[in-house]
ROKOLFI-132595 format. One line per field, with one value per residue (C-alpha): residue number from 1; x, y, z. Coordinates in nm, 2 decimals. Example, Ala and Ser with C-alpha at 12.3 -4.5 7.8 and 13.67 -1.06 7.14 Angstrom:
<recs>
tiro: c(1,2)
X: c(1.23,1.37)
Y: c(-0.45,-0.11)
Z: c(0.78,0.71)
</recs>
This chain:
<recs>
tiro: c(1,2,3,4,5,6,7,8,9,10,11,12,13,14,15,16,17,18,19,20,21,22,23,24,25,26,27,28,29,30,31,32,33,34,35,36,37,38,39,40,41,42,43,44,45,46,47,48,49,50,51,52,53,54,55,56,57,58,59,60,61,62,63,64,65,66,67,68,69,70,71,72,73,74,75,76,77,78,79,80,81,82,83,84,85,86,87,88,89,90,91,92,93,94,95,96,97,98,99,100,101,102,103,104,105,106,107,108,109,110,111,112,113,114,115,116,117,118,119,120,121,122,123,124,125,126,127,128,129,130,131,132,133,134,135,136,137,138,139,140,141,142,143,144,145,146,147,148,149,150,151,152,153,154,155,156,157,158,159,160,161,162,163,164,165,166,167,168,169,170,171,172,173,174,175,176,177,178,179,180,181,182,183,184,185,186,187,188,189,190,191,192,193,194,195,196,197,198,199,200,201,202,203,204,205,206,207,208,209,210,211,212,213,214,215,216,217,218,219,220,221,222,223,224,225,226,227,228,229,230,231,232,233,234,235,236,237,238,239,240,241,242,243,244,245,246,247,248,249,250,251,252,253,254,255,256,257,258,259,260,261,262,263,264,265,266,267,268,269,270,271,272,273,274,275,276,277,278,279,280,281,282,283,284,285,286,287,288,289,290,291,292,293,294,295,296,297,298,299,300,301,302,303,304,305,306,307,308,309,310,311,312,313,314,315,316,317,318,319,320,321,322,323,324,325,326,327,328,329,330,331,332,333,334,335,336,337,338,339,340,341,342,343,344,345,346,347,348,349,350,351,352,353,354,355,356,357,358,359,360)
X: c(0.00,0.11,0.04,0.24,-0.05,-0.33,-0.21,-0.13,-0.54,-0.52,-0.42,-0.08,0.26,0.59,0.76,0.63,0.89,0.72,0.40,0.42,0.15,0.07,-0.18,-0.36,-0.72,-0.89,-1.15,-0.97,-0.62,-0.42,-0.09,0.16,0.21,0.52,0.60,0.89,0.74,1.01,1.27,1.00,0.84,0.45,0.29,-0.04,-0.27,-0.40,-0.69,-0.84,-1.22,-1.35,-1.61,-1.82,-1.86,-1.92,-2.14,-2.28,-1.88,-2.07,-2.28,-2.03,-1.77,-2.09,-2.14,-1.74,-1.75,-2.02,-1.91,-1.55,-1.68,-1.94,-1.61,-1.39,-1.58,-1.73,-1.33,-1.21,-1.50,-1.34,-1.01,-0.84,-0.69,-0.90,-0.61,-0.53,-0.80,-1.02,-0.99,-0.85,-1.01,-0.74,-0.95,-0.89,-0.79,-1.17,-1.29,-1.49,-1.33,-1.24,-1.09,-1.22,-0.97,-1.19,-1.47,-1.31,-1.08,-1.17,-0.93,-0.91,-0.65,-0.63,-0.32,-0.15,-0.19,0.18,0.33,0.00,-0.02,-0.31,-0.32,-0.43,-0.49,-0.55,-0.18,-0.30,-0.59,-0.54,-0.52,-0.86,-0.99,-0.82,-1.02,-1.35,-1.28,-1.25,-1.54,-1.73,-1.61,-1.68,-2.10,-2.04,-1.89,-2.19,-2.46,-2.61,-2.58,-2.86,-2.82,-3.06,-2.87,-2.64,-2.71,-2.75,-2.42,-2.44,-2.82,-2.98,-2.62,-2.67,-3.05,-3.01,-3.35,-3.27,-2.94,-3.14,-3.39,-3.06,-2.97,-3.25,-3.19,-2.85,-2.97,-3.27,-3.06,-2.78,-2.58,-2.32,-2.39,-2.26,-2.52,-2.47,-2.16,-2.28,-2.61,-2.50,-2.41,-2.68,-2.95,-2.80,-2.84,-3.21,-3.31,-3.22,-3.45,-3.61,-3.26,-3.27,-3.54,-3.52,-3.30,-3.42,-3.80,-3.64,-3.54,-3.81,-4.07,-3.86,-3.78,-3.38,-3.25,-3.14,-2.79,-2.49,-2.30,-1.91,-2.01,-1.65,-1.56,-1.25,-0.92,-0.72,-1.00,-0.86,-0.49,-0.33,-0.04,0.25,0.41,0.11,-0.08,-0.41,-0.68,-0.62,-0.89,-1.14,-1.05,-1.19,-1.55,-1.68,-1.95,-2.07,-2.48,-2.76,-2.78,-2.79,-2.47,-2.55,-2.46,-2.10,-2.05,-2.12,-1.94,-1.60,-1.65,-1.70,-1.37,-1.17,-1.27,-1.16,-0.82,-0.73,-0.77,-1.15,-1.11,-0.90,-1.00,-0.95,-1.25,-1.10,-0.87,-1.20,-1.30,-1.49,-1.26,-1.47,-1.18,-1.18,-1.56,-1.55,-1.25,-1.40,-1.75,-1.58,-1.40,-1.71,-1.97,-1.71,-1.66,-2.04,-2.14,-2.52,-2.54,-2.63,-3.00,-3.14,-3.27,-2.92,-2.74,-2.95,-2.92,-2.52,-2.46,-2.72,-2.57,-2.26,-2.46,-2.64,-2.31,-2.15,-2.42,-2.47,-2.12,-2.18,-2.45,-2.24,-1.97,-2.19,-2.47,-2.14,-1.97,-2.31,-2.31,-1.96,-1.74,-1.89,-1.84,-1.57,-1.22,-1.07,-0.77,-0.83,-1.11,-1.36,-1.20,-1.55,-1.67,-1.44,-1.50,-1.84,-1.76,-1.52,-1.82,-2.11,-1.88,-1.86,-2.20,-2.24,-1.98,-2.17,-2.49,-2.35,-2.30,-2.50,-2.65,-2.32,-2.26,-2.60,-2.51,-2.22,-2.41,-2.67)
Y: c(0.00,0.37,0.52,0.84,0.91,0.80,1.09,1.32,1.38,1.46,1.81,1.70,1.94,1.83,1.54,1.19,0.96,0.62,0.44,0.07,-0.17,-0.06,-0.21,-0.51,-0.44,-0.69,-0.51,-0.20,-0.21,0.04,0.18,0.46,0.74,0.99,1.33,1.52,1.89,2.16,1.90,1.83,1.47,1.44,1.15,1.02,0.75,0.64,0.36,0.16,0.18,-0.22,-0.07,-0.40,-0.42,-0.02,0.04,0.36,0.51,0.83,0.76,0.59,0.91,1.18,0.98,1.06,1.36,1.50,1.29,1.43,1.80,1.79,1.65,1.86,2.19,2.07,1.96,2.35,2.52,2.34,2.42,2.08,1.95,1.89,1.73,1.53,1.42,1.38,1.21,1.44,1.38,1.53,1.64,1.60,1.89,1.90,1.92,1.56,1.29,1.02,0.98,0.73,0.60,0.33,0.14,-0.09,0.15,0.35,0.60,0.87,1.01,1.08,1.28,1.05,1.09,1.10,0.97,0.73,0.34,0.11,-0.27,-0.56,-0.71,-0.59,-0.59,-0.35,-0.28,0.09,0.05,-0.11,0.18,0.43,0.30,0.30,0.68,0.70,0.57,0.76,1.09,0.99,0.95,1.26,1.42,1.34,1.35,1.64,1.52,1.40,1.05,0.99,1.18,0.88,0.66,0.27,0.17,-0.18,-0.21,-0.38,-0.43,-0.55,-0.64,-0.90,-1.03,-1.03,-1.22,-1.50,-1.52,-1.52,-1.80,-2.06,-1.98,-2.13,-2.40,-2.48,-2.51,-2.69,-2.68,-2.87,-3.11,-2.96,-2.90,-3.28,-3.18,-2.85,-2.96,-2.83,-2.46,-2.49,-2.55,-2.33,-1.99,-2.12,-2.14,-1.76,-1.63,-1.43,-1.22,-1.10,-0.85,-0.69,-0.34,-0.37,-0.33,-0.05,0.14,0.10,0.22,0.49,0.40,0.38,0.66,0.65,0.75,0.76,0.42,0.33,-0.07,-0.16,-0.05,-0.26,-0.16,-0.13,0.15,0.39,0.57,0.61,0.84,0.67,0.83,0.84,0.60,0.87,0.83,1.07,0.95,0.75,0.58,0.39,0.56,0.32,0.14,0.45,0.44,0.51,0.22,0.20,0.25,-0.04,-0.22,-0.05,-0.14,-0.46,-0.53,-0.39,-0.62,-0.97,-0.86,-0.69,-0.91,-1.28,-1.33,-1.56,-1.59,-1.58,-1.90,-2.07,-2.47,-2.50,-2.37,-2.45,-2.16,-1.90,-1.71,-1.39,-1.14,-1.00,-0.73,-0.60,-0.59,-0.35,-0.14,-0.07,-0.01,0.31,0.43,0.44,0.57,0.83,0.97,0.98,1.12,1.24,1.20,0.80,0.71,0.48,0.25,0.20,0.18,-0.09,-0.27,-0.27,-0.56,-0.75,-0.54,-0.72,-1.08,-0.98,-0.84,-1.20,-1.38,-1.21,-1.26,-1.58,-1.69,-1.56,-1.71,-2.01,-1.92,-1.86,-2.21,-2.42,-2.20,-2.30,-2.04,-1.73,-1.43,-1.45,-1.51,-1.86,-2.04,-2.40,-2.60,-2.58,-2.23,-2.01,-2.32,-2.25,-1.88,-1.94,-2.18,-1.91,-1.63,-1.87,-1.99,-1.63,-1.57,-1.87,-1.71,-1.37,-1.52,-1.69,-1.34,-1.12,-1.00,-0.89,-0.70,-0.53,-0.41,-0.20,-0.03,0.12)
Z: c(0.00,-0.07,0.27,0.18,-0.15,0.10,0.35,0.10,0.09,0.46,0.61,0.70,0.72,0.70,0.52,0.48,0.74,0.78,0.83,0.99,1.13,1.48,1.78,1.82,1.63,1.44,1.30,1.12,0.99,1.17,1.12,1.25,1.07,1.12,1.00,1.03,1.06,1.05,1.24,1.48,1.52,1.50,1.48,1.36,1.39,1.01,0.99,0.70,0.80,0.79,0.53,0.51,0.92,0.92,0.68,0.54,0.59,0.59,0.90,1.12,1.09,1.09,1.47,1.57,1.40,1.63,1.97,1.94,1.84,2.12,2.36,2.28,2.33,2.69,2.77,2.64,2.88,3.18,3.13,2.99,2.69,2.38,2.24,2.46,2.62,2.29,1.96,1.68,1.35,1.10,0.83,0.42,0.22,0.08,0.44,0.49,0.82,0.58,0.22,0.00,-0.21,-0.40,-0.31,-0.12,0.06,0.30,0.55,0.84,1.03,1.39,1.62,1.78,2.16,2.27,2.62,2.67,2.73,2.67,2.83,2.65,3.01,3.34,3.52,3.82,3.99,3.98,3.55,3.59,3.83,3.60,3.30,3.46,3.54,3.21,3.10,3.40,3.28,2.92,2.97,3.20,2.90,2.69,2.96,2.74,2.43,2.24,2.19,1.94,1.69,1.66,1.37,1.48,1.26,1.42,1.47,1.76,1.87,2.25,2.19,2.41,2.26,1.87,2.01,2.15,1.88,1.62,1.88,1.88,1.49,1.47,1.74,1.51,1.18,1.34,1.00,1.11,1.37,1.67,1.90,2.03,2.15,2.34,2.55,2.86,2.69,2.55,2.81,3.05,2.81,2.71,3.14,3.14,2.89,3.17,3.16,2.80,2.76,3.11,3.02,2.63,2.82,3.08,2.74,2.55,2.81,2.94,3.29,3.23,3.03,2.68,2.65,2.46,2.48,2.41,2.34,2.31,2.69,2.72,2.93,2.58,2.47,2.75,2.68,3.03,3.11,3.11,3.36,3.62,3.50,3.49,3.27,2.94,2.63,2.56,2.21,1.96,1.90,1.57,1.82,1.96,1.96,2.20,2.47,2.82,3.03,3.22,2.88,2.90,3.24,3.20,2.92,3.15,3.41,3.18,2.99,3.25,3.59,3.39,3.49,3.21,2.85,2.65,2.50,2.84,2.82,3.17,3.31,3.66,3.61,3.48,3.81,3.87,4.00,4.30,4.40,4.05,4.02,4.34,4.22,3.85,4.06,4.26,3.96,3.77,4.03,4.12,3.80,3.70,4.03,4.02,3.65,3.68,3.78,4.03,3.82,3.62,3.96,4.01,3.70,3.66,3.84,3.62,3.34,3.39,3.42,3.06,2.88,2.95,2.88,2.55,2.45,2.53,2.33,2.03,2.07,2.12,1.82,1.59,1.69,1.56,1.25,1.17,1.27,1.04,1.23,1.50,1.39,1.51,1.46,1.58,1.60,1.91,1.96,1.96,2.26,2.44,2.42,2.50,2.84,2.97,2.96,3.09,3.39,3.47,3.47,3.71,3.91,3.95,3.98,4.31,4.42,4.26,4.59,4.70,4.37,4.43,4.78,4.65,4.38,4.58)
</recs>
């Protein structure tokens, strides 16, 4: 690829130095980009938008476009660091967030966040309490903004009842034999079906407030200093929709409070992380303060029950439909994913009293 004619379209200065693979994403390709700009280093962040997953292009930028703009301005009116603490869409030279290069190619360009760190795992508590800060002050950020100007780019993404329904689909059709060898999986997500249309419901008849939702609120989605190891930004904004924020917490705790792998075979070594629960729970309560409601303080426990579950089931749904969606690289692997979440969910559901108590 010719990464320095792709960001020639971009409002760049300075001399073209390099642009390499960068990260760990599996959904966009991403790559470093570096500029030497009058003997000055500046680096930038240039993406190849996964088109087909994202689709209208248009509509998935017009939703950073007004997040980061909205952001940025409540950031500047209390003094901080727009950017820093904010994505940075570098615009092209005819004004639009992306360039389209051909159909099938699709870019943006961010500023690099300098002097930040993002963990695949979490090595310290305080990284996980830093992170949930983060995500705090990020629905604080947006507590005013109008969610339902966000287009639905990934619709009916944690519709925990479509999920089910797309569920018994792949259990009825059964393409290629496998549910023989998942019984157990499968009879413990069909017993719960009383779980999946409880916020869905909330939302729809008003009693838990629509808001704006991350929906990818893992600890690698938060830049940290690197020095202090504070909460800076908030990245990664292509699953931004309206939702509940008991759907972001939730989806924290079942990736952040596993201490081993997703697809670990040894379910003997999958335990909920209690401690981590309770330190992500202050982070995130402190950081929203008054802006959270009763009713989602007392749905983020089960917020975490339903964001496992839900992964669960597709993981599980994808594993009888031979492998479609999720990327695997041996055979059983999307199972095994699938075991991991539901033995968490058994875990929390031993305790889910307890996890209540410190919400409320």
């Amino acid at each position: 690829m010719n990464f320095e004619k792709v960001l020639k379209n971009f409002k760049i200065e300075g001399e073209f130095v390099s642009c390499e693979p960068y990260g760990n994403g599996h959904i966009n390709q991403t790559f470093l980009a570096v500029f030497n700009e009058g003997g000055k280093v500046k680096r930038y962040i240039l993406q190849k938008i996964n088109h087909k997953l994202f689709d209208p292009v248009e509509k998935l930028m017009q939703n950073i476009e007004l997040v980061t703009e909205f952001n940025r301005k409540k950031i500047a009116e209390r003094g901080g660091d727009p950017d820093r603490e904010s994505l940075t869409i570098v615009y092209t030279a005819e004004g639009n967030s992306f360039y389209k290069m051909d159909e099938d190619s699709y870019f943006r360009v961010y500023i690099f966040i300098e002097n930040t760190v993002a963990y695949q795992t979490v090595q310290n508590p305080m990284d996980f309490y830093y992170s949930a800060v983060a995500f705090g002050n990020f629905n604080n950020l947006l507590a005013e903004f109008d969610a339902s100007k966000l287009y639905e780019i990934l619709p009916r993404f944690h519709d925990t009842k479509k999920r089910y329904n797309d569920f018994l689909t792949a259990l009825s059709e059964d393409k290629f034999g496998r549910a023989k060898d998942c019984q157990a999986e499968i009879d413990f997500i069909k017993s719960r079906e009383s779980y999946y249309g409880k916020i869905v419901d909330l939302l729809a008849s008003g009693e838990m407030p629509l808001k704006v939702t991350h929906n990818d609120t893992k600890l690698n989605n938060v830049l940290l200093d690197d020095k202090s190891g504070e909460p800076v930004a908030v990245i990664d904004l292509d699953t931004i929709m309206p939702g509940s924020i008991c759907y972001d917490f939730g989806d924290s705790i079942r990736f952040g409070c596993n201490p081993c792998e997703e697809d670990e075979r040894d379910l003997s070594k999958v335990n909920f992380r209690f401690d981590l629960y309770e330190i992500y729970l202050k982070g995130f309560l402190e950081a929203l303060g008054d802006r959270i409601s009763d009713i989602e303080k007392q749905n983020l426990a089960f917020g975490s029950i339903l964001m496992t579950i839900e992964c669960g089931m597709r993981f599980l749904a994808d594993y009888l439909s031979g492998d479609t969606y999720f990327r695997t690289h041996r055979e059983g692997q999307n199972l095994d994913r699938a075991r991991t979440q539901l033995k968490l969910v058994a875990d929390m559901e031993k305790i889910l009293d307890k996890m209540n108590a410190l919400c409320c």
